[in-house]
C-alpha positions as CSV (number, residue, x, y, z in Angstrom):
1,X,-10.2,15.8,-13.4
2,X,-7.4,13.7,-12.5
3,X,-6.0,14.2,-8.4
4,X,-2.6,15.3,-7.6
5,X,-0.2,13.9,-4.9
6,X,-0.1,16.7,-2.4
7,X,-4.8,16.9,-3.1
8,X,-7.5,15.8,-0.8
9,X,-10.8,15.1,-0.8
10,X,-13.1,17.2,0.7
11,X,-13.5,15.7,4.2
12,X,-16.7,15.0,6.3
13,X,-19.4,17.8,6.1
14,X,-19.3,18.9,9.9
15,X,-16.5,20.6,11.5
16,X,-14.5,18.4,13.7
17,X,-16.8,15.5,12.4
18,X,-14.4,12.4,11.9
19,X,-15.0,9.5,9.4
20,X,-13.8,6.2,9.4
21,X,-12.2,3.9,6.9
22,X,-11.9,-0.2,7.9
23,X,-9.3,-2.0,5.5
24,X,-9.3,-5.1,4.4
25,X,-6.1,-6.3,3.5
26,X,-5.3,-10.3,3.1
27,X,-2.0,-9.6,3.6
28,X,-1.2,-13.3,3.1
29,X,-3.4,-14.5,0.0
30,X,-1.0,-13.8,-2.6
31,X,-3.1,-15.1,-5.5
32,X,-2.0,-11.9,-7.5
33,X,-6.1,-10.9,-7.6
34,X,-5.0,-8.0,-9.8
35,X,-6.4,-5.5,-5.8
36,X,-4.6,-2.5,-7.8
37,X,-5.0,-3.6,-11.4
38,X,-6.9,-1.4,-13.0
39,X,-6.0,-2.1,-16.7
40,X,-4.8,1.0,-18.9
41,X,-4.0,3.0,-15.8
42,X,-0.6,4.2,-15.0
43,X,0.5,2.9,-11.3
44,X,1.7,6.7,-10.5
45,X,-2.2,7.7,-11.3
46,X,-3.2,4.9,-8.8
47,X,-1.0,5.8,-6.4
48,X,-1.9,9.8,-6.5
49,X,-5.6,8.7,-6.2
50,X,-4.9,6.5,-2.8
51,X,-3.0,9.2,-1.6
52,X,-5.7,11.8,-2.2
53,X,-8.0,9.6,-0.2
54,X,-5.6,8.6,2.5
55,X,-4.9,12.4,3.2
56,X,-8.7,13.0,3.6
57,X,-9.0,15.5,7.0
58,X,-10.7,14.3,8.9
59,X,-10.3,10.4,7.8
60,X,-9.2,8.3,10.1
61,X,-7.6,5.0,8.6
62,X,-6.1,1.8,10.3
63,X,-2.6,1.2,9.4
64,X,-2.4,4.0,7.1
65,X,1.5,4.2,7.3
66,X,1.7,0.7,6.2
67,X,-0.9,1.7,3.3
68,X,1.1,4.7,2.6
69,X,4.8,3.0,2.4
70,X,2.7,0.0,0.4
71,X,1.5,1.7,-2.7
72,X,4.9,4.4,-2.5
73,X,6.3,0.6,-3.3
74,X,3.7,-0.8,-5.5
75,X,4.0,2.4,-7.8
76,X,7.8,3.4,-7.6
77,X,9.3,0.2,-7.0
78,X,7.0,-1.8,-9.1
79,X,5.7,-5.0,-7.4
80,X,2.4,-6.2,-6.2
81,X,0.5,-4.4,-4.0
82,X,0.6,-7.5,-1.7
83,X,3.9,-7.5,-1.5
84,X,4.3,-4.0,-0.6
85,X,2.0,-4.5,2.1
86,X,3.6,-7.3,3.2
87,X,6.6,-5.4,3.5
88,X,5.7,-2.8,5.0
89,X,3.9,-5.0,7.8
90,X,6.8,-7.0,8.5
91,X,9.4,-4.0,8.9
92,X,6.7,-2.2,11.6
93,X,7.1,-5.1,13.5
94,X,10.8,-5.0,13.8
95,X,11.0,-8.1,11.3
96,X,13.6,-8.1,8.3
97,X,13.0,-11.6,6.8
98,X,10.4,-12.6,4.6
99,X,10.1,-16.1,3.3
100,X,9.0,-16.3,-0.2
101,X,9.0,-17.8,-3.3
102,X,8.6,-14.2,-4.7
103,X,12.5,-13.1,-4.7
104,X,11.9,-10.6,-8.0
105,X,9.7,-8.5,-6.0
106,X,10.9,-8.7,-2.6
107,X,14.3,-7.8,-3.4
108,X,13.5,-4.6,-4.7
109,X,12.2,-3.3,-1.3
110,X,14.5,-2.1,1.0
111,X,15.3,-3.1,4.6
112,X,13.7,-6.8,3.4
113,X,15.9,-9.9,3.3
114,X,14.9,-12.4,1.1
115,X,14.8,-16.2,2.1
116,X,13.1,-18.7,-0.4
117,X,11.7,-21.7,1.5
118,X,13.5,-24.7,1.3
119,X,16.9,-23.2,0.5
């Protein structure tokens, strides 16, 4: 049964008991490893089931507003997930500038001004 937007999994079995999620995010290999590609899946189905599992209770996870604004880009605006992150990264540390070779996805994100290097 697929998971809706506003779901959750069922958290940790003990009340008040916390778990803990580590991410491992290479926010600057950009070898487009397909993280999110799963083939024959819509991205709005990927994104619902991160969503489920980032609003766990009782979950605690790292950076989870970069992880949420990532894959509300990756799905909605259509770009890479690394990309998204990246994004997402640079704008919660104040920076605006991101200098890429990757203009087409980039330029779809907002707040994000695109500077190829070299130019």
């Amino acid at each position: 049964m697929p998971i809706g937007p506003n779901e959750r999994l069922p958290g940790p079995s003990i009340p008040g008991e916390k778990a803990f999620v580590k991410t491992t995010i290479c926010p600057l290999d950009h070898r487009d490893t397909g993280c999110l590609t799963i083939y024959g899946v819509a991205r709005d189905s990927i994104k619902s089931k991160i969503l489920a599992i980032l609003n766990t209770p009782g979950l605690e996870v790292p950076e989870q507003d970069l992880l949420l604004q990532a894959i509300a880009w990756y799905a909605d605006k259509n770009v890479d997930f690394v990309d998204a992150y990246n994004a997402a990264w640079l704008l919660a540390r104040g920076l605006t500038s991101a200098y890429t070779f990757d203009q087409k996805h980039f330029s779809r994100l907002e707040g994000i001004r695109v500077a190829v290097p070299g130019e």
